[in-house]
N, C-alpha and C positions, 0 to 999 in steps of 0.2 A: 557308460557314463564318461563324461570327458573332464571329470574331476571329481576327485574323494569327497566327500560329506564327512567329516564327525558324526561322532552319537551323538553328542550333546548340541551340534547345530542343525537339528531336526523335532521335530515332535508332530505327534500324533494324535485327528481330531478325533474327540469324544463321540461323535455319531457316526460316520462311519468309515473312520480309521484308516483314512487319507493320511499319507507321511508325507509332511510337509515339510521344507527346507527352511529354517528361522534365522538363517545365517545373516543375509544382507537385509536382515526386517530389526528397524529400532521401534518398537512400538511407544509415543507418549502418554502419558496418563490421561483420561479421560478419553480414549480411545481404544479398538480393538482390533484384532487381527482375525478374518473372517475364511471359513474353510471354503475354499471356490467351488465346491462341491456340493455342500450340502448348508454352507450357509451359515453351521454353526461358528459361535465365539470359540477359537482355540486362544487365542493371548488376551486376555483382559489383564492388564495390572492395575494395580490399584495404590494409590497415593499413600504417603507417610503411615506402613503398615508395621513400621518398628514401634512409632509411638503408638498406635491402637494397642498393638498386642503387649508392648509393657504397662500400659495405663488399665489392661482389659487384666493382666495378670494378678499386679500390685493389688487393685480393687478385690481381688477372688482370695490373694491373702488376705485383706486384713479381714473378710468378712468371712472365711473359711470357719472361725471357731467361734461364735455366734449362731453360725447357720445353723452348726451342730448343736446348739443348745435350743434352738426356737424345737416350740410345739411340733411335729409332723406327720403323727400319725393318729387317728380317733378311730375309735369303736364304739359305736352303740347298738346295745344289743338287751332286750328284754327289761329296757328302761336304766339301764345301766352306760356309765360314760366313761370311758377310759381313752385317756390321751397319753401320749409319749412323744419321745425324739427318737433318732436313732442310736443315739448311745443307750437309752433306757430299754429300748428292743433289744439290744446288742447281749447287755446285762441281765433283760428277762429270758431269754434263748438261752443262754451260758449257766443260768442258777437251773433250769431244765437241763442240763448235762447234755447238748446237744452243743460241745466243745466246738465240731469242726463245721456247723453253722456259723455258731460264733463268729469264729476267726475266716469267715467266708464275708460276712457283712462288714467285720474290721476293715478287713483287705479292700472289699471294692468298694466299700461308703465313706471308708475314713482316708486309710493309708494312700491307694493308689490316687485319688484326686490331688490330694496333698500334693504326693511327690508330682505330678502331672505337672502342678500348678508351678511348683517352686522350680522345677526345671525348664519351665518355660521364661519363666521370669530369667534364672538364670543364664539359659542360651541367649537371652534379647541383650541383657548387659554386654555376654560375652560380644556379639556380634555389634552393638551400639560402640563399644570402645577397640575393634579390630580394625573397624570400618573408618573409624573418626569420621561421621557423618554431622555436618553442621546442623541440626535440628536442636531446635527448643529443649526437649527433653533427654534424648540422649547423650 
């Protein structure tokens, strides 16, 4: 080679894993950067993706503990109708002393989305006010 590459000024196409050099490529929005090979999309960017994803976060907080209380699960069984949420499974599982079910449906129905959620939210703040990006919402 008659010059170095970085790692980071390269990447690699999805189908078949062609390394391609992205150094001297500015790709603009509404436009893509195509593998010469097989044709696939390797750079798609996509427009004002700080505000989706804080507008897409904010919306998944405040409806986060609602969602948990709406109806979500039914049984009907030999004429009989039993509905719940998941907290109400959570608390029927747990009074059947099957503890480490329980705290298995906490974990990945309650807890972990949560934190999902709010860490997303808060890496978009963090990076909205590092960036000082002139956009509407951040």
């Amino acid at each position: 080679m008659d010059k170095d590459i970085a790692i980071n000024d390269v990447t690699v196409c999805p189908g078949c894993d062609m390394i391609i050099a992205t150094t001297p490529v500015k790709v603009p929005f509404d436009s893509y950067l195509v593998c010469p090979r097989c044709k696939y999309k390797v750079l798609n960017p996509k427009k004002d993706t700080l505000n989706r994803t804080l507008a897409l976060s904010l919306t998944g907080l405040f409806l986060f503990i609602p969602a948990h209380f709406m109806l979500l699960l039914q049984l009907e069984a030999l004429g009989f109708l039993d509905q719940g949420t998941v907290i109400d499974s959570m608390a029927a599982v747990y009074k059947q002393r099957y503890f480490f079910v329980s705290l298995m449906v906490l974990i990945t129905a309650i807890l972990i989305p949560f934190i999902k959620l709010l860490l997303l939210f808060i890496v978009n703040q963090g990076i909205c006010k590092t960036d000082h990006i002139d956009n509407k919402i951040c």
